[in-house]
C-alpha positions as CSV (number, residue, x, y, z in Angstrom):
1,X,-16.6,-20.0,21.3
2,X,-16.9,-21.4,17.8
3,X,-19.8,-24.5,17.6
4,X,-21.3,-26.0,14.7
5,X,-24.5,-24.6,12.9
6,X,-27.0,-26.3,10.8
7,X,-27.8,-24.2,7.4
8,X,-29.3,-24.9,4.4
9,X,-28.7,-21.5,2.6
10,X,-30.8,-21.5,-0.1
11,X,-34.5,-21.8,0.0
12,X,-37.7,-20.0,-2.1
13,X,-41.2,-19.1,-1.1
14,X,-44.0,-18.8,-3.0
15,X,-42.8,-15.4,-4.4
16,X,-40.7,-17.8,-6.8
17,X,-43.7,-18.7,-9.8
18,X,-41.9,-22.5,-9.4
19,X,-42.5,-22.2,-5.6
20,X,-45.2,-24.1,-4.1
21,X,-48.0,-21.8,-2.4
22,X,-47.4,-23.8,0.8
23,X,-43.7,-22.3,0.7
24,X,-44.9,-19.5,3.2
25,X,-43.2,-18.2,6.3
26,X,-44.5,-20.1,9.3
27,X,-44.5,-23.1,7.5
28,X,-41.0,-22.5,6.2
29,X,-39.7,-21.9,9.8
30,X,-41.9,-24.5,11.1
31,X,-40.1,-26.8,9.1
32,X,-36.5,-25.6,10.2
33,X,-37.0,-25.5,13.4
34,X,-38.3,-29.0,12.9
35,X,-35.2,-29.9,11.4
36,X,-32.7,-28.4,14.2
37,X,-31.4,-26.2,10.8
38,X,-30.2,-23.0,13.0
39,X,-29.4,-21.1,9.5
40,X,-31.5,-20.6,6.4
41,X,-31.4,-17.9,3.8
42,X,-34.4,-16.9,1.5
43,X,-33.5,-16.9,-1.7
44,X,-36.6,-16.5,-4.3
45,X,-35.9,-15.7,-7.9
46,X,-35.2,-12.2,-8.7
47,X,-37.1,-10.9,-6.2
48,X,-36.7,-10.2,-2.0
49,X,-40.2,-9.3,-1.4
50,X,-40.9,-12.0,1.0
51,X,-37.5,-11.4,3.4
52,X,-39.3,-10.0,5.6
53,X,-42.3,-11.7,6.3
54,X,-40.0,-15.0,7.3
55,X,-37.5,-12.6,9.2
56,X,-40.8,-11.6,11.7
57,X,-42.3,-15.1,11.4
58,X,-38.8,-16.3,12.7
59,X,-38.3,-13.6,15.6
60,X,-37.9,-15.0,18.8
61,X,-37.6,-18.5,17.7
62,X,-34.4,-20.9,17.3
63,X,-33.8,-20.1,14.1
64,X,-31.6,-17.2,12.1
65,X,-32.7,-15.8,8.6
66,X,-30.2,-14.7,5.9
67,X,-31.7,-12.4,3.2
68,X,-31.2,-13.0,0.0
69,X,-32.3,-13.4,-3.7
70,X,-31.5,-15.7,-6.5
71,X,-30.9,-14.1,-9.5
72,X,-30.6,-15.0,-12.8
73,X,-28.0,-13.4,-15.5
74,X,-28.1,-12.8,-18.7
75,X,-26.2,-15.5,-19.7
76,X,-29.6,-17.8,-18.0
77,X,-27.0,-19.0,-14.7
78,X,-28.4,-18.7,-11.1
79,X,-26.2,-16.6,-8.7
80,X,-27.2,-16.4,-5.0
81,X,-26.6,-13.6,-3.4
82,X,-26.7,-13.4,0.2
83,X,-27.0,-10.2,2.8
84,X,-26.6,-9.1,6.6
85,X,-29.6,-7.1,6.3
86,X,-33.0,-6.2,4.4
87,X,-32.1,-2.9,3.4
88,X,-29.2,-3.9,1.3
89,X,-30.9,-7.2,-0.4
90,X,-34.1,-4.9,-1.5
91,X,-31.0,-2.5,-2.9
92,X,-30.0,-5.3,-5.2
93,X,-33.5,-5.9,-6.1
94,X,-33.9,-2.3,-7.6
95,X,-31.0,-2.9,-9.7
96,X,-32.4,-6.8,-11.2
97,X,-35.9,-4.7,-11.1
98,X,-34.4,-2.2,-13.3
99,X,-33.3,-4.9,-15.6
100,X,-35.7,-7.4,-15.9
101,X,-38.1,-7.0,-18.8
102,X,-41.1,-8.9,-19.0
103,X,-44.6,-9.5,-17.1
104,X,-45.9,-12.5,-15.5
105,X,-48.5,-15.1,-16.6
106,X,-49.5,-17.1,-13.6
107,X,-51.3,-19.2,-15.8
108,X,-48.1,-20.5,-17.9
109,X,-45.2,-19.7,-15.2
110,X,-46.9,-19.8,-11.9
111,X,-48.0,-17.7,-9.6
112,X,-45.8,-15.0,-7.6
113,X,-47.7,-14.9,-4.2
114,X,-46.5,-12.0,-1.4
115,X,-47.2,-12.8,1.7
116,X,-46.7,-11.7,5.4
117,X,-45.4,-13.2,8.7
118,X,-48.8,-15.0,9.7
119,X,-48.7,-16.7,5.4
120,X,-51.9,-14.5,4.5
121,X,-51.9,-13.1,1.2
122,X,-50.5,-9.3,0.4
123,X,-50.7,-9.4,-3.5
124,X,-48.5,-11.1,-6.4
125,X,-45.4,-9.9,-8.1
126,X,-46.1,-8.7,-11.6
127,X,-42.7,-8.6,-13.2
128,X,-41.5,-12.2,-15.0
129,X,-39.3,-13.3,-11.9
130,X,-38.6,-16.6,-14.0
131,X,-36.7,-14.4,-16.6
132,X,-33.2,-13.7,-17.5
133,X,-32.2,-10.1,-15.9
134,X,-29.8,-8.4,-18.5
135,X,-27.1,-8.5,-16.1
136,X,-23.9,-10.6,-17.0
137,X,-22.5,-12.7,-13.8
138,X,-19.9,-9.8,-13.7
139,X,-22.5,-7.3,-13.4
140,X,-24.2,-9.4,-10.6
141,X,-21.1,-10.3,-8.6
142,X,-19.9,-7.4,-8.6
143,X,-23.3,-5.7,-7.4
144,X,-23.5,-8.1,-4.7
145,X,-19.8,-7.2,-3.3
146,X,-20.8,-3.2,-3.3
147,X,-23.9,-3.8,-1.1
148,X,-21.7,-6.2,1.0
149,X,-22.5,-9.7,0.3
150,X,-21.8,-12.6,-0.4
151,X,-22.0,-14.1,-4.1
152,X,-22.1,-18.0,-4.7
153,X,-22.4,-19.9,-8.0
154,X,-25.8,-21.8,-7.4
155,X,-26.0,-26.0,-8.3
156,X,-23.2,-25.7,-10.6
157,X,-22.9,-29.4,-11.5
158,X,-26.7,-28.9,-13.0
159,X,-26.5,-28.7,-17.0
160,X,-29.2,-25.6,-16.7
161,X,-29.4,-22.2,-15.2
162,X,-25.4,-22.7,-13.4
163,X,-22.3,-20.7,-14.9
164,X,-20.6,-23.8,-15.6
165,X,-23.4,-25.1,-17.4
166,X,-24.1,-22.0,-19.2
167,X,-20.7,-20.9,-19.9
168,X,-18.3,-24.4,-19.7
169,X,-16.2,-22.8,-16.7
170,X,-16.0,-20.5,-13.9
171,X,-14.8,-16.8,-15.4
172,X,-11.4,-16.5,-13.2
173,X,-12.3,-12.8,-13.3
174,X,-15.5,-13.4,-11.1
175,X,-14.8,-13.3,-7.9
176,X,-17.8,-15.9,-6.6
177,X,-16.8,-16.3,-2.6
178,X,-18.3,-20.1,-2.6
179,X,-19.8,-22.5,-5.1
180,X,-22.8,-24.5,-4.2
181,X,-23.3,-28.5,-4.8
182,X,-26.6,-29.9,-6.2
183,X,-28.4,-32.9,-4.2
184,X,-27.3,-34.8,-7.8
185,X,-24.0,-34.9,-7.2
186,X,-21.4,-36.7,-4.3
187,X,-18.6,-35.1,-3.1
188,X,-16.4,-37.6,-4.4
189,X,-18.1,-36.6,-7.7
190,X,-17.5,-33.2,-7.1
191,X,-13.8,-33.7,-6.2
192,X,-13.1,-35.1,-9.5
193,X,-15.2,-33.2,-12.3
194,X,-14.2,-29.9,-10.0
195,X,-11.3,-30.5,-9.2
196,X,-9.5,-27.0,-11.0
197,X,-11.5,-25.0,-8.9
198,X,-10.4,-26.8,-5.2
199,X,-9.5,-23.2,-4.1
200,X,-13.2,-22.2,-3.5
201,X,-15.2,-23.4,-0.9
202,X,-17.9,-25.6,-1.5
203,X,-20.9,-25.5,0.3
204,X,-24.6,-28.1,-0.8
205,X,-28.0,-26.2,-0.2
206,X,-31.1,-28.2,-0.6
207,X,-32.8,-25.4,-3.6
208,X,-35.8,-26.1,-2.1
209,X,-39.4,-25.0,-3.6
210,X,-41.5,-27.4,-1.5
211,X,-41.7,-28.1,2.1
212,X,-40.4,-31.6,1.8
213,X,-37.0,-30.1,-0.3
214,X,-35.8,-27.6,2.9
215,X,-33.0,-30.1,4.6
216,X,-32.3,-32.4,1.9
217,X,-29.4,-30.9,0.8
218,X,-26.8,-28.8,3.8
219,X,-24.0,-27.5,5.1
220,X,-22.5,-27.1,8.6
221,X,-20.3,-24.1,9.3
222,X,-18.3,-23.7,12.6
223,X,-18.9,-20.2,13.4
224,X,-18.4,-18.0,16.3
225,X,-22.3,-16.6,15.8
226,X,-24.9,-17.3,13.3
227,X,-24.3,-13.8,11.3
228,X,-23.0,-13.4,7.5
229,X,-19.4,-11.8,8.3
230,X,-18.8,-15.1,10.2
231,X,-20.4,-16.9,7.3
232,X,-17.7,-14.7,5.0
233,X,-15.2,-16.1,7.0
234,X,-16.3,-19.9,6.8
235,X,-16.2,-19.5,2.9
236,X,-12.3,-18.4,3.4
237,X,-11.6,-20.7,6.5
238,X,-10.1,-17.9,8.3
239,X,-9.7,-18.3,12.6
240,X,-10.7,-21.8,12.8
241,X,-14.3,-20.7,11.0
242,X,-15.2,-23.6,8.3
243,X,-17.6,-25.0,6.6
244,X,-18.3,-28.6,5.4
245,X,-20.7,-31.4,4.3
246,X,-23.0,-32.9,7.2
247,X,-21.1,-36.4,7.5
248,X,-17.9,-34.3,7.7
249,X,-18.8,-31.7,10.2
250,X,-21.8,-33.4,12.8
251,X,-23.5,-31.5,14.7
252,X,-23.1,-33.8,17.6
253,X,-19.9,-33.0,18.2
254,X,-17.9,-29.8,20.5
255,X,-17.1,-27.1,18.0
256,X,-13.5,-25.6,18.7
257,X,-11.1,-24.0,16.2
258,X,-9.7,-28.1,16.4
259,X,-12.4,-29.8,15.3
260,X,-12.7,-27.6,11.7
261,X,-12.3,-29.8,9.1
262,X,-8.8,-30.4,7.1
């Protein structure tokens, strides 16, 4: 029976150098579960290493956790890429590994802290996660799609680090499966400035790196279950599956095939 689920599908750690150290696992899920949000995905900058602390500090609790990594291209535009499981997230981190040059300095760009499932420290990330991988967006899109996931165009209304603000337009050869609505902008705004590119689906993530970001920005899709191929097919709005802004879609309501937005 499709029902309504909370997500806010983009959120860092403090494996992200601009994350805040108190971005750790239980305090990320504490914070969810908090906020009734029944979907979050971890998305630190070119990097997955802390997936799987949150997926074992969320196990057993009311709350599901999409893997996933923000990466940056060489162009300098965020793409989030989104998975059904670790083994094929840390895949794409070899490939941005393999093409990411550069080594950290905590002490200009911030620290890059592992961690595990109870937020003690494991180590820090050496490589320069803040950097530009040497991967275009096709190269990124189209690594994401081979491991089976989902690609979306992060905050593209922002002037910085978005393929609209990098490039001027979305690349009709890219094949992004959603694009994703800062905080800064209303959808009324959106509608307008986006209006050549009303075919995607548009989905708002809060981007956070502190605990007081995660819920400020979300999304509620009508899915069957809280799992990434259903997610797939909110993004298309295929069998009454759908996704939509929080006033549009409230979670108060009975979810049925009826009730997806129009």
């Amino acid at each position: 029976m499709l029902r309504r689920f909370k997500a806010d599908l983009h959120v860092h750690t403090c494996l992200s150098p601009c994350g805040d150290l108190q971005m750790t696992p239980q305090k990320i899920v504490g914070e969810v579960l908090r906020q009734g949000i029944e979907l979050v995905a971890i998305c630190d900058h070119n990097s997955a290493r802390n997936v799987p602390a949150v997926l074992r500090a969320a196990q057993g609790r009311n709350v599901v956790v999409i893997p996933g990594m923000e990466v940056c291209t060489s162009e300098e535009s965020h793409v989030l890429a989104l998975f059904d499981d670790v083994e094929s997230v840390m895949e794409l981190q070899a490939v941005v590994y393999a093409n990411l040059q550069g080594e950290n300095n905590a002490d200009v760009f911030g620290a890059q802290v592992v961690v595990d499932e109870f937020d003690e420290v494991c180590g820090t990330e050496g490589k320069l996660l803040i950097g530009a991988t040497d991967l275009s967006v096709d190269d990124i899109v189209g690594a994401i799609h081979r491991l089976g996931g989902i690609a979306i165009a992060s905050h593209i209304d922002r002037e910085s680090y978005s393929v609209v603000g990098q490039l001027g337009f979305i690349p009709p050869r890219v094949r992004f499966d959603a694009l994703e609505l800062s905080s800064h902008i209303t959808d009324v705004q959106a509608a307008t400035r986006f209006q050549q590119y009303e075919h995607y689906a548009f989905v708002r993530n809060s981007d956070a790196h502190f605990l007081s970001d995660i819920g400020t920005n979300l999304s509620v899709y009508i899915l069957d279950e809280p799992t990434l191929p259903e997610i797939a097919k909110a993004l298309r709005r295929l069998d009454g599956r759908d996704v939509g802004p929080l006033s549009v879609l409230p979670r108060s309501e009975p979810a049925d095939a009826a009730g997806a937005r129009t």
